[in-house]
VMD Tcl script that draws the C-alpha trace (Angstrom):
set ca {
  {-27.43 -35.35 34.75}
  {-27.37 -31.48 34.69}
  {-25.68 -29.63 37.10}
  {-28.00 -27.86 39.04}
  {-27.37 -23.80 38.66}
  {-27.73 -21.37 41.71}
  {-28.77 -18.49 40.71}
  {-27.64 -15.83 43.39}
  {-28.57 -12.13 43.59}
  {-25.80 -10.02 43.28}
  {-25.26 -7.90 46.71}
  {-25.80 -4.40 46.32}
  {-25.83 -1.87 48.98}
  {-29.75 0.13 49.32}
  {-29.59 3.87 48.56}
  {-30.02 4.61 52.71}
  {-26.50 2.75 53.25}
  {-24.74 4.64 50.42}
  {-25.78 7.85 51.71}
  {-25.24 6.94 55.46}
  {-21.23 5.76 54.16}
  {-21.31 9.82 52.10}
  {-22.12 11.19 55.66}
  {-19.95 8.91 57.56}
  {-17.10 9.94 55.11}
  {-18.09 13.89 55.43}
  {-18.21 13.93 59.47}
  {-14.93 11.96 59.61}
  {-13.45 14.08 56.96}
  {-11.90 16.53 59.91}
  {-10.85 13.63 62.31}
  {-8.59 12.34 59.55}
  {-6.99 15.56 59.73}
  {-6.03 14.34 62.90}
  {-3.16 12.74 60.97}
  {-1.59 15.75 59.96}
  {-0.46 16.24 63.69}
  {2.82 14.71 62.82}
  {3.48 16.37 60.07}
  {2.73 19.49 61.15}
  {4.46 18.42 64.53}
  {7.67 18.17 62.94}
  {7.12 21.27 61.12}
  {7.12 23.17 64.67}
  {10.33 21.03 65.68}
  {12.08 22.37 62.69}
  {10.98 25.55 63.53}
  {12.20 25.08 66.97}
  {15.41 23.68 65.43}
  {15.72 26.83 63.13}
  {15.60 29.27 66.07}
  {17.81 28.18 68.57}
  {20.22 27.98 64.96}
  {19.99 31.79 64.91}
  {20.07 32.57 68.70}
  {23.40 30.43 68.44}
  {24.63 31.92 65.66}
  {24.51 35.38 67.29}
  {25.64 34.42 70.96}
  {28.80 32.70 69.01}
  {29.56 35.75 67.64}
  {28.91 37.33 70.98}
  {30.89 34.73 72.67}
  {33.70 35.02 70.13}
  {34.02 39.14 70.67}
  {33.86 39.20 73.96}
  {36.68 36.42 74.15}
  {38.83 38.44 71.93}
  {38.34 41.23 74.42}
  {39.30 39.48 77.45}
  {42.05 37.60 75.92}
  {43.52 40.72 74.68}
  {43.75 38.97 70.89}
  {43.66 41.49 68.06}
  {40.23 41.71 65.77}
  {40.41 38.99 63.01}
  {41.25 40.33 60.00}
  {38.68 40.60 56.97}
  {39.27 38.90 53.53}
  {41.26 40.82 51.14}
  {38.10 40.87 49.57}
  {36.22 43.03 51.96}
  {33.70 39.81 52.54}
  {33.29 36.73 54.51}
  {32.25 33.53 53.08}
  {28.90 32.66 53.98}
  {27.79 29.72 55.85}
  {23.95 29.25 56.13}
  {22.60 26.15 58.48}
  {19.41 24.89 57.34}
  {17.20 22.78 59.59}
  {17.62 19.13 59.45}
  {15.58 17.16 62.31}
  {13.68 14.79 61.62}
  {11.13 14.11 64.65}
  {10.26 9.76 64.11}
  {11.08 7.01 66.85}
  {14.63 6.32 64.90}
  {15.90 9.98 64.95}
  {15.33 11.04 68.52}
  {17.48 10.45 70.98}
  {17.44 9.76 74.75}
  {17.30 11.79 77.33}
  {20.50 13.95 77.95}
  {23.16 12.35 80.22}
  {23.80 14.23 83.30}
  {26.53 16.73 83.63}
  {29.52 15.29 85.38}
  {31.79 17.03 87.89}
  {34.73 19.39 86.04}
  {38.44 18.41 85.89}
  {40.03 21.06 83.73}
  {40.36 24.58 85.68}
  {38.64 27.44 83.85}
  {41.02 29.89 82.06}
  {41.10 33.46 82.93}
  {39.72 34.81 79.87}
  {36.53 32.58 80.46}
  {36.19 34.08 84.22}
  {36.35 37.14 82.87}
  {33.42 36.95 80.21}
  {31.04 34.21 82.33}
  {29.07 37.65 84.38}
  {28.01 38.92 80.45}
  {27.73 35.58 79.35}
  {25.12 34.59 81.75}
  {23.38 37.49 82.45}
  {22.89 37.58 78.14}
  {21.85 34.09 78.94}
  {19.28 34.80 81.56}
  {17.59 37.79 79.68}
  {16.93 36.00 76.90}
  {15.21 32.88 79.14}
  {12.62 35.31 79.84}
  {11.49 35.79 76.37}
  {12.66 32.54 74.32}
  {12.31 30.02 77.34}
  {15.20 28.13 76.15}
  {18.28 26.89 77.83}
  {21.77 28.54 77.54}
  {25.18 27.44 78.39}
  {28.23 28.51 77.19}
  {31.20 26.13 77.31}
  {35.16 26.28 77.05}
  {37.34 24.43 75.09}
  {37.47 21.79 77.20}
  {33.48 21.25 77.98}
  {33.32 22.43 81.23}
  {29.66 24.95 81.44}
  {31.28 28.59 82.45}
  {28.39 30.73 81.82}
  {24.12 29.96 81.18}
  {21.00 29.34 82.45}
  {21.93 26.55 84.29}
  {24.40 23.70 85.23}
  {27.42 26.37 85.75}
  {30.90 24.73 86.26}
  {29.22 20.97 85.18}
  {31.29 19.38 82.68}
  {28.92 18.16 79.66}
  {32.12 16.87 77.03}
  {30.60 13.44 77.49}
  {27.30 14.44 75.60}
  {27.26 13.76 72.09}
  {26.29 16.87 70.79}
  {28.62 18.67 72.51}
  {31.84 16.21 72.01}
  {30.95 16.73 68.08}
  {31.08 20.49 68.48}
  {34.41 20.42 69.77}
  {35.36 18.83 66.98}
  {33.83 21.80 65.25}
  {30.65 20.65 64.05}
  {27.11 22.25 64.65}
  {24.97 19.49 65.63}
  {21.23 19.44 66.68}
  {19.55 16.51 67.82}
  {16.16 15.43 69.22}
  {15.88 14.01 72.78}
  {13.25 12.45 74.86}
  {12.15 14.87 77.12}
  {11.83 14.14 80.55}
  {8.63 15.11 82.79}
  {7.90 15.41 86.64}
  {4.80 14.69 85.92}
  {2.70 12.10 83.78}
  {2.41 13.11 79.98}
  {-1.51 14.44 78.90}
  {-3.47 11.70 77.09}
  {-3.86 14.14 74.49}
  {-0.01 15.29 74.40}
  {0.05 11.35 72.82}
  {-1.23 12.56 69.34}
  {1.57 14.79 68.84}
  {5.32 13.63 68.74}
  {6.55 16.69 69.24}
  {5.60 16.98 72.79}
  {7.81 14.17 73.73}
  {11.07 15.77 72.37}
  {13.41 19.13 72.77}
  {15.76 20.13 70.75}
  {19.49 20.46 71.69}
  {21.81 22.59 69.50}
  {25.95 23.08 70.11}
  {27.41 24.91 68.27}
  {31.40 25.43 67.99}
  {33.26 28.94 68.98}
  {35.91 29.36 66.77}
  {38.93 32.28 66.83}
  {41.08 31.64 63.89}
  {41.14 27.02 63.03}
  {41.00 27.08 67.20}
  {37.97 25.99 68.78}
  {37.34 28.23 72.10}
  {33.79 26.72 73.18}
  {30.81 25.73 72.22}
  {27.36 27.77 72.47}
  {24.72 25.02 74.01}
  {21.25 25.61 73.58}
  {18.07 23.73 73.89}
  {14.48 24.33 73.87}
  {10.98 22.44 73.81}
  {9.32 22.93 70.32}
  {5.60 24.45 70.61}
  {3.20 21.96 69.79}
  {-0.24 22.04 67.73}
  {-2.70 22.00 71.00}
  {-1.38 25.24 72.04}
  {-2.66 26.51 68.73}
  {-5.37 24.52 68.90}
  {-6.40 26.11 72.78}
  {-5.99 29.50 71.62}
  {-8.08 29.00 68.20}
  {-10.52 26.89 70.45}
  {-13.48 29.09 69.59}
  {-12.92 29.03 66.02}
  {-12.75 25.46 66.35}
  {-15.84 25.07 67.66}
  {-17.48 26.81 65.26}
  {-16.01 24.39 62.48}
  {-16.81 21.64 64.23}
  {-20.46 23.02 64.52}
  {-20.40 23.88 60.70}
  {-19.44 19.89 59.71}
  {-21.71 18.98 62.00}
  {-24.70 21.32 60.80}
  {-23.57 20.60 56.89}
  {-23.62 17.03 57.33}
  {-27.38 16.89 58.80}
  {-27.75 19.38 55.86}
  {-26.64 16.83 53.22}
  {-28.30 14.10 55.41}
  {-31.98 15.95 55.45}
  {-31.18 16.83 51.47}
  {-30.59 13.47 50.35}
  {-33.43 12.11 52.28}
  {-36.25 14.96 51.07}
  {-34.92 14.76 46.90}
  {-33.64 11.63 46.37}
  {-34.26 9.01 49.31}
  {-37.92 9.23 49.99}
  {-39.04 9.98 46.32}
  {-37.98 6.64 45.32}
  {-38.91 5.22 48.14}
  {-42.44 6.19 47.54}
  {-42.07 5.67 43.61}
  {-41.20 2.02 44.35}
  {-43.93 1.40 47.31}
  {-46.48 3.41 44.30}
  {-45.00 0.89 41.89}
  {-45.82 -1.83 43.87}
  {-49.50 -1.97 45.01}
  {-50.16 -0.09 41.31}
  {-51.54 -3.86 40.17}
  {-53.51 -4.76 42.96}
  {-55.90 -2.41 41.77}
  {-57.71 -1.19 38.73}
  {-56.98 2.35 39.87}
  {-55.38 4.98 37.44}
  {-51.82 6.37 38.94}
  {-51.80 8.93 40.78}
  {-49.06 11.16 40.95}
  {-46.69 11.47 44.12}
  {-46.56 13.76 47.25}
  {-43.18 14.81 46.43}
  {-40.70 14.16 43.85}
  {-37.77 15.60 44.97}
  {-35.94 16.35 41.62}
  {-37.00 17.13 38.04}
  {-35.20 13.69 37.28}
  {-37.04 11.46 39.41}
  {-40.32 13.67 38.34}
  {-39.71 12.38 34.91}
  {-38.88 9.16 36.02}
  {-42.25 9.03 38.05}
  {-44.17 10.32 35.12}
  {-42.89 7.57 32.72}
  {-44.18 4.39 35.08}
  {-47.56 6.59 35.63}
  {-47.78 6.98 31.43}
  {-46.67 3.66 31.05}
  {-48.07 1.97 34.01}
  {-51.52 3.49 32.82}
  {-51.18 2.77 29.30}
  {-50.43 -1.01 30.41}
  {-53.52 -1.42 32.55}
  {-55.33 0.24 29.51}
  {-54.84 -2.41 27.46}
  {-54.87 -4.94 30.09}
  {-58.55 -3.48 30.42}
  {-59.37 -3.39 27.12}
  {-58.20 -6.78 26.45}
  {-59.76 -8.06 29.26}
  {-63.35 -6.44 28.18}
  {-62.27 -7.53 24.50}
  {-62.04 -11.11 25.43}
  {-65.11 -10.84 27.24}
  {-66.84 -8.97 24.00}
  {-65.39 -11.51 21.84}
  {-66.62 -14.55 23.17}
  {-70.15 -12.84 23.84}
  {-69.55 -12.49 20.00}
  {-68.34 -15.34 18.61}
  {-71.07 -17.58 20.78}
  {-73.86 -16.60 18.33}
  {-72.11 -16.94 14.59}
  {-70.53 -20.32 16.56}
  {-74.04 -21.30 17.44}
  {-75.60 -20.75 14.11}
  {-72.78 -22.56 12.33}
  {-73.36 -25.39 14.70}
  {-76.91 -25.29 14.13}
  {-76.64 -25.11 10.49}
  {-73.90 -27.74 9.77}
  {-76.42 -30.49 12.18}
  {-79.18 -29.62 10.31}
  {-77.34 -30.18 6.71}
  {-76.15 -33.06 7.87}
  {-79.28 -34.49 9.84}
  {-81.56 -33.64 6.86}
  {-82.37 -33.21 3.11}
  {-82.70 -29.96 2.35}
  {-83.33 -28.18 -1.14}
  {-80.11 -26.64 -2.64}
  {-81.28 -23.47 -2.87}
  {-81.80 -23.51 0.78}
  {-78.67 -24.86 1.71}
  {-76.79 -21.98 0.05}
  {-78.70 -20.41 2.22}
  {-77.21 -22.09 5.22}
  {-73.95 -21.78 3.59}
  {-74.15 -17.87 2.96}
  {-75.05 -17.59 6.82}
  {-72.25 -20.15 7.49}
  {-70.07 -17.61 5.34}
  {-71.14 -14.65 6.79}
  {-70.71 -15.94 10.69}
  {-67.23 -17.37 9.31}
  {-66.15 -13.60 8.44}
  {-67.65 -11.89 11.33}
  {-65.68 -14.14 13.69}
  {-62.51 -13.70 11.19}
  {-62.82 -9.83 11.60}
  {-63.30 -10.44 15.42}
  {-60.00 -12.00 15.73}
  {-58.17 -9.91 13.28}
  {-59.41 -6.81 15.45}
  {-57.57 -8.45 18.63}
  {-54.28 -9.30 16.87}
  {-53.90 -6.05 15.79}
  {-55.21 -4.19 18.97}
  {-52.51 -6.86 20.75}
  {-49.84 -5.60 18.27}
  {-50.50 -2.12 18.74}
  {-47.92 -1.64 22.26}
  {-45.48 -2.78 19.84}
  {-45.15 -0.44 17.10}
  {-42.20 2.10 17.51}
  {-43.03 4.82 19.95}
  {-40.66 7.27 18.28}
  {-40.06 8.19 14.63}
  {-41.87 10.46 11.88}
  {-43.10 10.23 9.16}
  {-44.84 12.53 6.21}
  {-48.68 12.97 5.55}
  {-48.44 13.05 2.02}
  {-46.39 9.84 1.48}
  {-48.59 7.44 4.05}
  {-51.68 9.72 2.46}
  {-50.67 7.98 -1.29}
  {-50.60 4.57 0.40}
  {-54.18 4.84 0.89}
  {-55.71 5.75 -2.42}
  {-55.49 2.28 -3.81}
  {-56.75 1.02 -0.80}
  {-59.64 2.69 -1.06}
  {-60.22 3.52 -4.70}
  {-63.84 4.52 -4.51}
  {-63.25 7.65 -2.34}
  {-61.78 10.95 -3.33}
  {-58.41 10.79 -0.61}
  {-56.32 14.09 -0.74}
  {-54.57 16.28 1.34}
  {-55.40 20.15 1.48}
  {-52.45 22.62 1.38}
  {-48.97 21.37 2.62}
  {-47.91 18.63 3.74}
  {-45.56 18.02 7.47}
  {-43.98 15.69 9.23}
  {-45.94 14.16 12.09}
  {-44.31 11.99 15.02}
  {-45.57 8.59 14.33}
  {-44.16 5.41 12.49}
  {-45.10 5.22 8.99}
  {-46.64 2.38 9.69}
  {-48.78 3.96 13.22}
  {-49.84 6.47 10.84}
  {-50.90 4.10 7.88}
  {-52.93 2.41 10.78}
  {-54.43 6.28 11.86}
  {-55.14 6.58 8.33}
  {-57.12 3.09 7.41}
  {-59.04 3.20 10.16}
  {-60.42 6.68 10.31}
  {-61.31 6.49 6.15}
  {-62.78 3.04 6.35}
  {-65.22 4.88 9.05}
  {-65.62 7.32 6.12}
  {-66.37 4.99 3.93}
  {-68.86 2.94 6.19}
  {-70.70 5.84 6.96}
  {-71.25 6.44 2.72}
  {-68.45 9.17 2.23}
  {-67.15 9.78 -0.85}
  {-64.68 12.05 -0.08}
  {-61.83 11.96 2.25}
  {-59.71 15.70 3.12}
  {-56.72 15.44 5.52}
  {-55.06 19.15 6.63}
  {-51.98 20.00 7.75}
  {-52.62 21.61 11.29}
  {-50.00 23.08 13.82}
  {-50.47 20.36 16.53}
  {-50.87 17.72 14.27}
  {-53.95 17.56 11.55}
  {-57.09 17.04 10.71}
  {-59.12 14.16 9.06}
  {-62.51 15.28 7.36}
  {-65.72 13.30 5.17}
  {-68.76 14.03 3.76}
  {-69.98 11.54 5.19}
  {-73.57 10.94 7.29}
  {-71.95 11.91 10.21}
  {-72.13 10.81 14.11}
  {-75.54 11.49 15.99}
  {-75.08 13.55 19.05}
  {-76.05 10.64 21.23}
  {-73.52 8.38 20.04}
  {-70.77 11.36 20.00}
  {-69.66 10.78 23.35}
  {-69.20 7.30 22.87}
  {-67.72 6.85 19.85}
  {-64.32 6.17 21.44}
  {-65.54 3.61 23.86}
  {-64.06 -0.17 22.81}
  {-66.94 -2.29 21.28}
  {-69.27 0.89 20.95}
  {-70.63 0.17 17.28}
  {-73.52 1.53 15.42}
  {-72.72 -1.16 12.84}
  {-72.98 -4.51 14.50}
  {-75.23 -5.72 12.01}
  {-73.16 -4.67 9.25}
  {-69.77 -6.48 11.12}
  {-68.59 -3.54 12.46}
  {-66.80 -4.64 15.57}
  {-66.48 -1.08 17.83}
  {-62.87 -1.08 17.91}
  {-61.44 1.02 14.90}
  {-61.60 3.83 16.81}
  {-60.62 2.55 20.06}
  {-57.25 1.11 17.61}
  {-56.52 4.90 16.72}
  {-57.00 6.17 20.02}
  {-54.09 3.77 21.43}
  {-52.05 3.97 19.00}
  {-51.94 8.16 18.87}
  {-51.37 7.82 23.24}
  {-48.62 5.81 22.76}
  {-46.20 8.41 20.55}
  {-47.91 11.57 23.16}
  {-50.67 12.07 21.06}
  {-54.22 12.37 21.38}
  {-57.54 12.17 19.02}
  {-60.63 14.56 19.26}
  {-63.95 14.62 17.30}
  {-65.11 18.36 16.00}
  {-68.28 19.82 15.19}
  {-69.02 19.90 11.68}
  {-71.68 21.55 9.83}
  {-71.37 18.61 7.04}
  {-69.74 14.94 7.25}
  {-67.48 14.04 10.08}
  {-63.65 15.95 11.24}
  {-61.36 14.41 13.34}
  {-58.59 16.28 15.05}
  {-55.39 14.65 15.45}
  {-52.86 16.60 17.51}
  {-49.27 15.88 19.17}
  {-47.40 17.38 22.21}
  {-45.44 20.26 21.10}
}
mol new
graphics top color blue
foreach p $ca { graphics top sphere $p radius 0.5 }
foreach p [lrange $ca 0 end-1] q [lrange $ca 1 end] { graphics top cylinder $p $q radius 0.2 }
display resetview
């Protein structure tokens, strides 16, 4: 037994959803800048980190002259070179959970007595200190050798060896480190998006007179942090956020008016097109020259479809209207041979109107295969008048076919055109023309006979599927309904002219 197949439809999202994700994805675009806090957060540390490297660097010095001075120790002596070797410090903090320290340990009482020289130099020390709180808000302290505070800001005569930093800057390195930073008060909710606001920076940095180490310059400081910039550029802010938020109704309203609600209405047109016999009618709105083309195509072909649909539908209708009467008489004429004896010259009789029916029917149905064939001859290609012109002449060999002047290229099939071309000169030839004169024309070109012509009442309906003046001569109505189609489907259309003599056609194309 088989195994029985599923088929499933494939998932696929609707246009609204694709363009509601695009909008989605544009209004959360500056949210997910949100994620540059940290980044930029530790840019500001660093920046932090840099400063209080320069403010040490010069209070070092300061420290370091105004030692020498109370100490009474001569001014070190420059290179033979003139120059001092250079020693830049670069920032290197890193501001992430494994980096930053915890808070600083409190001072601790001092054991080591302060040496003269500091005692001397603690008044300039601090009040250097203090003046530049003002401005920088940072903390000062200036240690001695031993790590007791003589001169800052703050925490005067506390002993602060113990701290990391500072023991390392004894030992004559410049350290900076990250610490938590303690608060009297809870932290801001929105101080949490920024890591920056959690730290401050400490930097020591060693005094040095010669390979001794005299002190240590200790600063620290709280690095600014984005929502400061972000409160003062508030305004500005605002009127970015209002810009995203205006833009993305923009691109909202845009998608819906062009794109959205075109083919919305092209597929609601497409679908109650069959439930009636009525011609397409072109949309409202089409939003974009693309989905104007697109619309045009269903209305050409959905038309062209319920054209033939039409036409069949009449055909079949024609056709069996037609074929009752030859089926009939063949009936009638086969019982009677059959049921009686008849003379022989009146049952070729029968058998001529046997014959006859037999064709009439034949022509019937070869009318309807090739109307039925006709939506599937190429739609595109060319082909030249002159060449499907020769094809006809020994089709028709009692008519005079030629083309007047030169000869062009025409968009239709060689074999569309051979079709154009049978059926408009066997309507020649039916209406006793003798002579058949096809022109070159810009749009296309014309067909001309000198033939008995069409009567004005039959002029408008000449077109008309089934309209025949012929019907006793077999002519089934649908020659020039055949052309008609088969011109609409490569763009193109079919007109009858006046004509002083004969019959003209005028065959012309979209240019």
């Amino acid at each position: 037994m088989p195994a029985r197949v599923s088929a499933r439809r494939k998932w696929r999202p609707g246009l609204g959803g694709v363009i509601l994700a695009m909008l989605a994805l544009v209004l959360f675009l500056p949210f997910a800048g949100l994620n540059l806090f940290r980044f930029y957060a530790n840019q500001l540390v660093q920046q932090t980190e840099e400063s209080l490297l320069m403010q040490a660097a010069v209070l070092t010095a300061t420290y370091e002259e105004l030692y020498r001075t109370a100490a009474d120790l001569p001014p070190e002596p420059l290179p033979a070179d003139g120059r001092r070797p250079f020693r830049p410090l670069f920032p290197s903090v890193t501001v992430n959970p494994q980096t930053i320290l915890g808070p600083r340990p409190d001072g601790l009482p001092a054991t080591e007595t302060v040496a003269e020289p500091y005692r001397r130099i603690s008044p300039y020390l601090s009040e250097i200190a203090l003046g530049a709180q003002e401005q920088t808000l940072a903390g000062y302290r200036f240690l001695d050798r031993f790590g007791t505070v003589i001169a800052g800001s703050a925490e005067t005569g506390v002993y602060l060896g113990h701290v990391q930093e500072v023991a390392l800057a004894l030992n004559g390195d410049t350290v900076s480190v990250p610490r938590v930073r303690t608060r009297p008060t809870a932290e801001p909710l929105i101080y949490r998006f920024s890591q920056g606001t959690r730290v401050r920076i400490f930097v020591a940095m060693p005094v040095t007179i010669g390979d001794d180490i005299i002190g240590v310059v200790y600063l620290n400081r709280t690095p600014n942090h984005i929502f400061r910039f972000l409160y003062t550029e508030r305004l500005n802010l605002f009127g970015a956020a209002m810009f995203v938020l205006l833009s993305t109704g923009l691109i909202g309203y845009l998608f819906w008016r062009f794109v959205s609600r075109p083919i919305r209405s092209l597929a609601a047109r497409t679908e109650t097109f069959g439930a009636s016999e009525a011609r397409w009618e072109p949309l409202d709105h089409y939003g974009t020259r693309e989905i104007e083309t697109l619309a045009q195509s269903f209305g050409t072909m959905a038309n062209r479809l319920q054209d033939q649909q039409t036409t069949l539908k009449t055909y079949t209708a024609h056709v069996s209207h037609e074929m009752k009467s030859p089926l009939t008489a063949i009936k009638g004429a086969v019982e009677l041979m059959q049921d009686t004896e008849m003379p022989p010259e009146r049952q070729v009789k029968f058998l001529e109107n046997i014959a006859r029916d037999t064709e009439r029917m034949e022509q019937l149905l070869a009318r309807m295969r090739e109307y039925s064939a006709v939506g599937q001859l190429a739609s595109d290609g060319s082909s030249d008048l002159a060449d499907a012109l020769d094809s006809m002449i020994s089709r028709f060999p009692r008519l005079n076919v030629r083309l007047i002047g030169p000869t062009r290229q025409v968009p239709l099939s060689r074999e569309a055109l051979e079709i154009v071309f049978r059926h408009l000169i066997e309507n020649a030839e039916s209406h006793g023309a003798t002579e058949v004169r096809v022109t070159a024309t810009d749009e296309g070109f014309t067909l001309s006979d000198n033939g008995s012509g069409i009567s004005p009442g039959n002029r408008d309906r000449i077109f008309e599927p089934f309209f025949t003046s012929r019907r006793t001569d077999g002519g089934t109505g649908m020659g020039l309904s055949i052309v008609r189609s088969v011109l609409a489907q490569a763009g193109g259309g079919i007109t009858l002219d006046d004509a002083d003599d004969g019959t003209t056609f005028r065959i012309h194309f979209q240019v």
